[in-house]
C-alpha positions as protocol buffer text, in pm:
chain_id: "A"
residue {
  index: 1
  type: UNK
  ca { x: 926 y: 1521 z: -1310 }
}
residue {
  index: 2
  type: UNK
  ca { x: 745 y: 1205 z: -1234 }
}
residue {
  index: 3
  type: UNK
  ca { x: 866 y: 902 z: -1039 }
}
residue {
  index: 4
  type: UNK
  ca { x: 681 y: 558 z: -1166 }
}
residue {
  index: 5
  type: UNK
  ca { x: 615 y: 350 z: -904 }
}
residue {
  index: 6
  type: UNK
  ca { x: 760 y: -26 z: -919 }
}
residue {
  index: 7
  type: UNK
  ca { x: 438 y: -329 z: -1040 }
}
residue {
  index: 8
  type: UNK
  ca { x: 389 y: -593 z: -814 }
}
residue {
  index: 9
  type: UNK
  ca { x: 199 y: -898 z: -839 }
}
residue {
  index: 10
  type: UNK
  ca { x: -38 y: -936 z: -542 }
}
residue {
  index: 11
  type: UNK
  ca { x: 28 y: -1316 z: -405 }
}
residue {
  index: 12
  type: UNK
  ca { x: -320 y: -1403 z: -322 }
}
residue {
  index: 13
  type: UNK
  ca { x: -530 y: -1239 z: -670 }
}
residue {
  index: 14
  type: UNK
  ca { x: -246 y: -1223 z: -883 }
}
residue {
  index: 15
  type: UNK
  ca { x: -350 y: -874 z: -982 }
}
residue {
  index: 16
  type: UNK
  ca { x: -49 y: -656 z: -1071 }
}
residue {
  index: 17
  type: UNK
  ca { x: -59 y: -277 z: -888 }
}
residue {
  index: 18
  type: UNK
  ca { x: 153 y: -2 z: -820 }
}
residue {
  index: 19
  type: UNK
  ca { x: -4 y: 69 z: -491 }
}
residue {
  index: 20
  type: UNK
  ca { x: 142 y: -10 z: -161 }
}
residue {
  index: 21
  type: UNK
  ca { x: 142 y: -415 z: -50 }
}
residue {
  index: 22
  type: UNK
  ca { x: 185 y: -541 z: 283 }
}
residue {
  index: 23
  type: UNK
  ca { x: 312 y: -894 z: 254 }
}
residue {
  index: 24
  type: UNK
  ca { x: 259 y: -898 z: -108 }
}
residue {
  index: 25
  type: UNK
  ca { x: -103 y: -830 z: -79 }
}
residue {
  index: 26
  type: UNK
  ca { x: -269 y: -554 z: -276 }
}
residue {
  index: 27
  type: UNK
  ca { x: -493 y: -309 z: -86 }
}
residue {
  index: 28
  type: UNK
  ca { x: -854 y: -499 z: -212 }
}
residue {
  index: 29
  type: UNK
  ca { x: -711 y: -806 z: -63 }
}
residue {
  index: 30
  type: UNK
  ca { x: -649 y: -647 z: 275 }
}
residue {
  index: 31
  type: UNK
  ca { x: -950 y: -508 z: 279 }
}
residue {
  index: 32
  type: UNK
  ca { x: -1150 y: -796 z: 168 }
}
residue {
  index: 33
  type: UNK
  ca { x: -987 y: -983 z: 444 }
}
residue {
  index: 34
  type: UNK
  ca { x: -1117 y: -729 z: 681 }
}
residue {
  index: 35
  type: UNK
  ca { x: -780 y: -536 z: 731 }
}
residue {
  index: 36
  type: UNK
  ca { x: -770 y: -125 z: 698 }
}
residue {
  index: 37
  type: UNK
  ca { x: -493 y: -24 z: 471 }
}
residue {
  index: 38
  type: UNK
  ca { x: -568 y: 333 z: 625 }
}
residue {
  index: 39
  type: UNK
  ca { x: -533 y: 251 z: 926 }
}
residue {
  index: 40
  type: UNK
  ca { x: -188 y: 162 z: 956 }
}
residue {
  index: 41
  type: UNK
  ca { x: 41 y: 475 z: 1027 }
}
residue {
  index: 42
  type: UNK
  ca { x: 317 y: 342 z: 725 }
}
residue {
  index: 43
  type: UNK
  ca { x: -24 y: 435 z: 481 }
}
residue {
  index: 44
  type: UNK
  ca { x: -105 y: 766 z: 660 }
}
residue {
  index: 45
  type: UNK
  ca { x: 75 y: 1110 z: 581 }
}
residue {
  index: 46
  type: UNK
  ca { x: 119 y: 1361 z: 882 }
}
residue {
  index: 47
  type: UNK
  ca { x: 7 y: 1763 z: 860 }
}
residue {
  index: 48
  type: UNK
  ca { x: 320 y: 1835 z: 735 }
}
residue {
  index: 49
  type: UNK
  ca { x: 284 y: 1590 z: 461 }
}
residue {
  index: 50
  type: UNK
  ca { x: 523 y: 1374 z: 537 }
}
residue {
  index: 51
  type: UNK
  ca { x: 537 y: 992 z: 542 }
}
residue {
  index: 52
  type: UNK
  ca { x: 476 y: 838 z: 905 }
}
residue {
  index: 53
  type: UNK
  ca { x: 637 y: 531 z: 846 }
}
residue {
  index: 54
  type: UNK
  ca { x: 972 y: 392 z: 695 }
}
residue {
  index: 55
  type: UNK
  ca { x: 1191 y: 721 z: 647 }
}
């Protein structure tokens, strides 16, 4: 069984995604603005596979 993940409007392009925001900005915004998405640990998945950030 699937899970659908929530749309959300990006506040700065107004593009709607189902990938994860930071601040209400999509991922090509962050980047565009010069921030790594993949850098931040809450984006990043241990060995084990499991989520580093928010439990």
């Amino acid at each position: 069984m699937s899970v659908a993940l929530p749309m959300v409007q990006c506040v700065k392009c107004k593009k709607w995604s189902a990938g994860p925001h930071f601040a209400g900005w999509c991922r090509l915004c962050l980047v565009f603005m010069g921030l790594d998405p993949d850098s931040n640990p809450c984006h990043q998945e241990k060995k084990d596979g499991t989520s580093m950030g928010v439990p």
